[in-house]
N, C-alpha and C positions, 0 to 999 in steps of 0.2 A: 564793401564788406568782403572778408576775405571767406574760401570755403575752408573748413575744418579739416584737418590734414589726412583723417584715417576715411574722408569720405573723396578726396580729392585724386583726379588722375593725373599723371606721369607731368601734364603740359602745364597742367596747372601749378602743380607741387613748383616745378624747376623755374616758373616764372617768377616767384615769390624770391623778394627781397627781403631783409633781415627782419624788418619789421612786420611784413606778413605773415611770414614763415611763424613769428612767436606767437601773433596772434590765431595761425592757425593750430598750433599746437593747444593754446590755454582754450580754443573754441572745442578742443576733443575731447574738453575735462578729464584729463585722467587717464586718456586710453591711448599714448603715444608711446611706441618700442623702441630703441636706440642698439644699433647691435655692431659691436667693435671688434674688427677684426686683424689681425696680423699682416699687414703687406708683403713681406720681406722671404713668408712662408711658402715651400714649395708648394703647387695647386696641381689635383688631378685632370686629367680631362683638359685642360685649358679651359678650365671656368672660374672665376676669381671667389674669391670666399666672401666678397659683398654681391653678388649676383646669390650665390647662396640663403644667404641671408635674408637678400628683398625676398626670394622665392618663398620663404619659409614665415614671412610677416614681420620681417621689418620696418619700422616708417623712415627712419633715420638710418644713414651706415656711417661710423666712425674709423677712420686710416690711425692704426698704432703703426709705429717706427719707419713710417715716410720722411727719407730726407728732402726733404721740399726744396732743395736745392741741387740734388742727383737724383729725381724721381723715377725710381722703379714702382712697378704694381703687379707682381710677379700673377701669371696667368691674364693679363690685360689685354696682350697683344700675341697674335697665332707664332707659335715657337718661341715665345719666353715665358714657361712654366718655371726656368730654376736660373739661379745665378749665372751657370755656365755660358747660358744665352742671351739672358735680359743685357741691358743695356738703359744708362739714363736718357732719357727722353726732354728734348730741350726744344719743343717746336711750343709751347704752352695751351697744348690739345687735352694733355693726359688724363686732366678730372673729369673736363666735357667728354669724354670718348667714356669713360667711367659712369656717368652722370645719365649718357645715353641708352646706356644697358641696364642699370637698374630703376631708373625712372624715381631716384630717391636724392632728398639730398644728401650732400657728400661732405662731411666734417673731417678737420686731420686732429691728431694730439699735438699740440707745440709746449714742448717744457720748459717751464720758469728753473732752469738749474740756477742755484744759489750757490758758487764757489765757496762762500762761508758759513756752510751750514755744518752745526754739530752731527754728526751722522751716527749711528747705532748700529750699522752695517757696514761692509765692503762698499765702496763708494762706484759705481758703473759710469762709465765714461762712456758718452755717446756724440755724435757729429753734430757740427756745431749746426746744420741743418736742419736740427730735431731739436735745437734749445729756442725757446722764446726771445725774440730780439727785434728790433724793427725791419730788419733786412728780411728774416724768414715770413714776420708778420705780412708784410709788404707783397712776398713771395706769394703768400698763400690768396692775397686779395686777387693776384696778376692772373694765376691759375685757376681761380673761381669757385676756390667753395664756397658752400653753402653758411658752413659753420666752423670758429675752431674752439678746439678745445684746451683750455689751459690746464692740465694736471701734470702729474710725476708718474712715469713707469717705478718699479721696483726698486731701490738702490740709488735713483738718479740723481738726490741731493736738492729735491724741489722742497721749497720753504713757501710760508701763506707769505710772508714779507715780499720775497719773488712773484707771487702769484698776485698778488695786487698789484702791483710796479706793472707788471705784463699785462693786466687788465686797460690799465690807463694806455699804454703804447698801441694796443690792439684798439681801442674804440678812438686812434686818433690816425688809424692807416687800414681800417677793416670795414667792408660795410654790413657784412655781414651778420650772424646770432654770435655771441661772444659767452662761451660757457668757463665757467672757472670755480675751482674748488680742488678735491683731494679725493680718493676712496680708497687710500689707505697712507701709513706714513712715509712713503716713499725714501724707506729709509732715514730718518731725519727723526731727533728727541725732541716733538711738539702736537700740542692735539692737533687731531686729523679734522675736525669741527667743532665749533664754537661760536654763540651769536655773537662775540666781540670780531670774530676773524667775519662772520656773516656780515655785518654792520660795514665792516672795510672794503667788502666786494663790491656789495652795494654800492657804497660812494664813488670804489672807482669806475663805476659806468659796466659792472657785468649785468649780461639779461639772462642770462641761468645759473642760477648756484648749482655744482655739484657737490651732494653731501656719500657718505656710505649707506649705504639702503639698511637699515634697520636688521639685524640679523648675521650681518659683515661684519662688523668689526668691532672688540670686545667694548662692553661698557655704554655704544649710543642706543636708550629707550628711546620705544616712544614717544614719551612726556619731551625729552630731548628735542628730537626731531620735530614733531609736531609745535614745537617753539621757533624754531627757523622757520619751514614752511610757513606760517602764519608772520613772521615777521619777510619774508620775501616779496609773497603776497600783498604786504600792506603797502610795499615798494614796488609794485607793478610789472617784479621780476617773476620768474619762474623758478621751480627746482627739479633737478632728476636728481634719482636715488639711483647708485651703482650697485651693479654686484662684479664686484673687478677683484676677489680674492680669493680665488681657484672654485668658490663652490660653484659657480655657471655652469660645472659637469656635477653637483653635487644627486640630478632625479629629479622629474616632477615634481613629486612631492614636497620638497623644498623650493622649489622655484615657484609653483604654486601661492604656497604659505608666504613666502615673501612678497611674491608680487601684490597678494591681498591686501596682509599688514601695511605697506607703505602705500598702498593704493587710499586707506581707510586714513590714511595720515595726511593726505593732502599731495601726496606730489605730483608733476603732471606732466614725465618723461620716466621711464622707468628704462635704464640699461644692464646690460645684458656683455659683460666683459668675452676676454680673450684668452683667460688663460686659462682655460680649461683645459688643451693640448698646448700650450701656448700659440694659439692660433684665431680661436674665438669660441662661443660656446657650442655646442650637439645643436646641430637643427632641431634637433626634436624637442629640444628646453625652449629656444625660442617661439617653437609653436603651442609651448606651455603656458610660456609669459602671454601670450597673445592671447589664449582660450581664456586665461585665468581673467585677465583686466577689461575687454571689452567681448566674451562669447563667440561664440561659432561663429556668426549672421557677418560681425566685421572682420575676423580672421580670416575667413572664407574669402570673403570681400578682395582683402587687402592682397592675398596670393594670388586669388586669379585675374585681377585689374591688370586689363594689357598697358605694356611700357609704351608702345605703341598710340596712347588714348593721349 
């Protein structure tokens, strides 16, 4: 029996394979944080903005705009805080050195880009080391994360069509948790959720749906989301709810009220996006989201657990 993730220390968490990992997450009922942050963004002090994060109660750290095939981690390594200096890193240490300092697992974004998707925005071109493909899949198993995640930045032209197809490639070259969904329309004319798109994940072998957190993005109720969750559930998957559309800086207040809502709804990963400076969200939200879904006693808990244990 595996221990429960928000109760678990540093040795434990990182020894957990995919399959524990998700069992200790559904053993937390409810009470796991996921906080995604910008790699690419210059860092003060030389401290990375996933150390930030763990610090502040994170359980989960999610890598936005990692090429996993010229991996930078700007503030990773002592004198590459900015591009001028960084340098990609090609010895296959990068995430374990990363893995070692937060004591958390470590997930990247890998984009399903769909070259033929109708788009409703300026279409963002990004390196083909940040699009989903076997080659980056494969990459990501070699370097060792924990988890990847398959969604669309901004603009990128990710389709659920792509995001299924990338499901099936990643659960045939990944060992790891395999998260896949949407939490917003990454530019693209198609719903962002739906149990026929839920139904598809599912079959193609995802173990986390990601849907938009109730409150994100216009038109998904409750009633809604609480119909996936319960059909996720009946398939032995999991769901997190994002907040990945600028509100992440929106105030306690709000981050609160959300986290509750979808807490009350079933899901059982709650994140906590990047673009709030385009970088990740205020420490101080994530120690919201923390207070709000599991109290002081495991917040506490979870910031001052040495990485060390």
């Amino acid at each position: 029996m595996v221990k429960r993730l928000i109760s678990a220390n540093a040795s434990e968490v990182l020894a957990m394979n995919g399959s524990a990992l998700k069992q200790s997450i559904k053993a937390s009922e409810g009470r796991t944080i996921l906080s995604e942050n910008v790699v690419t963004h210059e860092t003060m002090d030389g401290v990375t903005l996933s150390e930030e994060a763990a610090a502040f109660g994170a359980d989960l750290i999610l890598l936005n705009t990692l090429d996993v095939l010229n991996q930078v981690i700007l503030g990773l390594y002592n004198g590459e805080e900015s591009f001028a200096t960084a340098k990609p890193h090609r010895d296959g240490e990068i995430i374990h050195h990363l893995q070692k300092l937060v004591g958390r697992p470590i997930g990247v974004n890998i984009e399903p880009v769909d070259s033929n998707a109708k788009m409703i925005e300026e279409r963002l071109e990004i390196p083909v080391g940040r699009m989903a493909s076997t080659e980056t899949i494969q990459e990501a198993e070699q370097l060792g994360f924990n988890f990847i995640c398959l969604t669309g930045n901004p603009g990128t032209g990710v389709t659920n069509k792509a995001i299924e197809s990338s499901i099936r490639t990643a659960k045939e070259n990944f060992s790891g948790l395999v998260i896949a969904g949407k939490m917003h329309g990454a530019g693209v004319n198609e719903p962002v959720v739906s149990l026929e798109t839920t139904k598809q994940f599912l079959s193609a072998g995802a173990d986390v749906i990601l849907v938009p957190a109730v409150g994100t993005v216009p038109g998904l109720d409750d009633a809604e989301l609480k119909q996936i969750v319960e059909l996720v559930h009946s398939n032995d998957a999991l769901v997190m709810s994002t907040i990945g559309t600028s509100q992440e800086s929106s105030g306690a207040s709000y981050i609160e009220s959300v986290a509750i809502r979808n807490k009350i709804i079933g899901v059982d990963i709650q994140h906590i996006g990047d673009a709030a400076w385009a970088i990740q969200s205020p420490i101080e939200n994530i120690y919201a989201l923390s207070k709000a879904i599991r109290g002081e006693r495991h917040t506490i808990q979870r910031m001052a657990r040495s990485i060390n244990r």
